[in-house]
N, C-alpha and C positions, 0 to 999 in steps of 0.2 A: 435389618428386616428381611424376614426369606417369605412372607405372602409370596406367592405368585400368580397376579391374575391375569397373567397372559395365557395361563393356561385352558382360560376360559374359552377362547376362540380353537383351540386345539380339541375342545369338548364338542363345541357345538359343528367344527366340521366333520369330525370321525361320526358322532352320534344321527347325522342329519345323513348321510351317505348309509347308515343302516338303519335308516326310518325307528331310532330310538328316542330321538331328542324330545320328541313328546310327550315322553316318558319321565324325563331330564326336568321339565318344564314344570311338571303335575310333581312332581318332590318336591320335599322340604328346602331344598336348594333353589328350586327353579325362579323364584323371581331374581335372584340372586345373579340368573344369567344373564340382567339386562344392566348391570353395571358399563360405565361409559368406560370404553377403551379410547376413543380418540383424543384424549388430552395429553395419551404417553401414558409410560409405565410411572409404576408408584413413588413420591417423589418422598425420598426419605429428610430430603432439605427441609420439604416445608414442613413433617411431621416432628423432624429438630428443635424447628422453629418454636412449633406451635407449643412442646414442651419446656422449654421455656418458660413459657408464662404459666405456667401452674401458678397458682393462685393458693390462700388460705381462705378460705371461707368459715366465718359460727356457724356453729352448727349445724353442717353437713352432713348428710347421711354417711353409712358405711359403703363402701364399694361405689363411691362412687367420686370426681375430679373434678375442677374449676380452674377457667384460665382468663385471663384479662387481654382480653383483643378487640383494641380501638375504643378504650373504654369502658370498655362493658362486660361482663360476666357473663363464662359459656358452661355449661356445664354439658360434662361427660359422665351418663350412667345407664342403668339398662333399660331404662325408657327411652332414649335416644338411640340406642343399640339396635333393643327392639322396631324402632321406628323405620329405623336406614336397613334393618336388615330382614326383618319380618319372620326370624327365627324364634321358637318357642322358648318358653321361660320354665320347660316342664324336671320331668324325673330325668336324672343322670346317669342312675345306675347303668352298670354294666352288664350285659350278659353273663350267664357263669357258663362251661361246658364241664362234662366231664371226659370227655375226648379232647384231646390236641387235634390244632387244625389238620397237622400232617393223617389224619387217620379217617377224617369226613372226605373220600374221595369224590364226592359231589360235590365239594365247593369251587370254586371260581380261584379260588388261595391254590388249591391242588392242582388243578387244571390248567393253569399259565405257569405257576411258581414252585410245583412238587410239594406244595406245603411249607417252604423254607420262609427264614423273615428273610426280606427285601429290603432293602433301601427306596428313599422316594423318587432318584433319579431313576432307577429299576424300572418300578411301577408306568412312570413319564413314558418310557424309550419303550416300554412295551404296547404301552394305549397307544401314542402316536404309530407305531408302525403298521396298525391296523387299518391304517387313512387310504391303501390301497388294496387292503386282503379283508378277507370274514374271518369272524371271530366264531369259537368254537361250537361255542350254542347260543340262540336266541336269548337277550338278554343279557349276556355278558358284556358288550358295550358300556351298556347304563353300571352294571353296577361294578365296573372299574374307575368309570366314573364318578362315582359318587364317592367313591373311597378314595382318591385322587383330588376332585374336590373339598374333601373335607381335610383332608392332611392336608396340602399345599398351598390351599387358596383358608380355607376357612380358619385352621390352627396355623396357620405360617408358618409349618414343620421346615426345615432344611432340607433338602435335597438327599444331603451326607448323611441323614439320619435313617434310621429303618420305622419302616410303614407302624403305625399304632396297631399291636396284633387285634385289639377291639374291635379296629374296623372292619376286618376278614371276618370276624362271627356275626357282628350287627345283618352288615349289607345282604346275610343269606334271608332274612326276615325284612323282605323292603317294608312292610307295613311298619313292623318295630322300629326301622332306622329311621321313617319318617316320623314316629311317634316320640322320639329321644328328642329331651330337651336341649337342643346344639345351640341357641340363644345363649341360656344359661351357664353350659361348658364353655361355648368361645367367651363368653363376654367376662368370667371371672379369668379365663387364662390373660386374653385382651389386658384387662384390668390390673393384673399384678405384674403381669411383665412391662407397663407402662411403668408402674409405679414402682418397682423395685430396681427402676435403669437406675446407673449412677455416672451422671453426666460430671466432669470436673469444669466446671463455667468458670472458675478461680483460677485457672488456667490455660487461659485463652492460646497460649503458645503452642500447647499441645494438641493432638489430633482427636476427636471424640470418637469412639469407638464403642457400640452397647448392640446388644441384641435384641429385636422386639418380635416373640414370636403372637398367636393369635391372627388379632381381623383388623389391625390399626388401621387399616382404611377404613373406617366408619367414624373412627375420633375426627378425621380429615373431613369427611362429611357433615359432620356435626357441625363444625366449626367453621365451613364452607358457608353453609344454610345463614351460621349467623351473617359471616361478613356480608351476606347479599342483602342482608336487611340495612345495613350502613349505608352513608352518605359513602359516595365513591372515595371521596378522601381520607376514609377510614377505613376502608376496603383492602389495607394490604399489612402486611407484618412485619 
């Protein structure tokens, strides 16, 4: 799993130090910043666990999952997604240009990165080092942010990977990027990189090793919400 929502405290102190985070807040992102950090980072053990128990269910909808814990039936789909995450279930599309980003020298892509693709450790090491200096122009904060956010926390890109060039055109239209259905995109990426893991459980000898990019902390929530409803003696997995 490469979510990383530790990078969420690294947002809120850069952002709040240049009176952005207000800004942070009122996005499409921002209820998203009050996720609980004090239980530890994300525990890929118990999201192991919880797959496991995938279940079969009659018929069940498309895109969407079922697991048997403590008894009982959990399911995972975008009503639950939507719940834990409050992102929209809207249009996908992408923006089109017909300039390459290197050639908009007002963008924020140009102004930090010359226009080149990035990687997301790049992007990281660039926001953070702003925790003690100003950033170029008014606004560029938030919307490194939000392009940082949505790769590393939201799609649980890799680090080793380079930035979605999408997000360099969206973020110059904050109205549009709060407008884009990100519910809809996380939760089928969410969805299919659960569901396309292949765990060898027939071989317990061996080391499990899968990738799960998306927002898998919400399946974790989902299925949190249930055990609280159990008798505590069925409260674990």
């Amino acid at each position: 799993m490469y979510m990383k929502i530790g990078v969420i405290k690294d947002i809120i102190e850069v952002l709040t130090r240049v009176d952005e985070l207000q800004s942070f807040e009122e996005s499409c992102f921002g209820l998203l910043l009050g996720i609980d950090l004090s239980g530890g980072p994300f525990s890929a053990v118990l999201l192991n666990s919880l797959l496991a128990r995938e279940i079969m269910v009659k018929n069940a909808e498309s895109l969407e999952m079922w697991f048997g814990i403590g008894g009982k039936r959990a399911r995972f789909s975008k009503y639950e997604f939507f719940l834990i995450t409050g992102l929209k279930f809207g249009d996908i599309s992408h923006p089109s240009s017909d300039k390459s980003l290197a050639d908009l020298e007002t963008t924020i892509h140009m102004r930090y990165f010359n226009g080149t693709q990035i990687k997301n450790e790049e992007l990281f090491s660039c926001f953070v080092s702003y925790k003690d200096k100003e950033f170029q122009q008014e606004g560029d904060g938030l919307k490194l942010a939000l392009v940082m956010f949505a790769s590393l926390v939201l799609l649980g890109n890799d680090y080793r990977l380079s930035v979605p060039s999408f997000l360099w055109e969206m973020v110059e239209d904050i109205p549009r990027f709060n407008a884009f259905g990100w519910g809809k995109y996380a939760y089928h990426m969410t969805y299919h990189n659960l569901h396309a893991r292949d765990i060898a459980w027939k071989d317990r000898t061996k080391q499990l090793r899968y990738h799960v990019y998306g927002f898998p902390y919400s399946l974790l929530v989902s299925s949190f919400n249930l055990t609280m409803s159990m008798d505590s003696r069925m409260s674990y997995w």
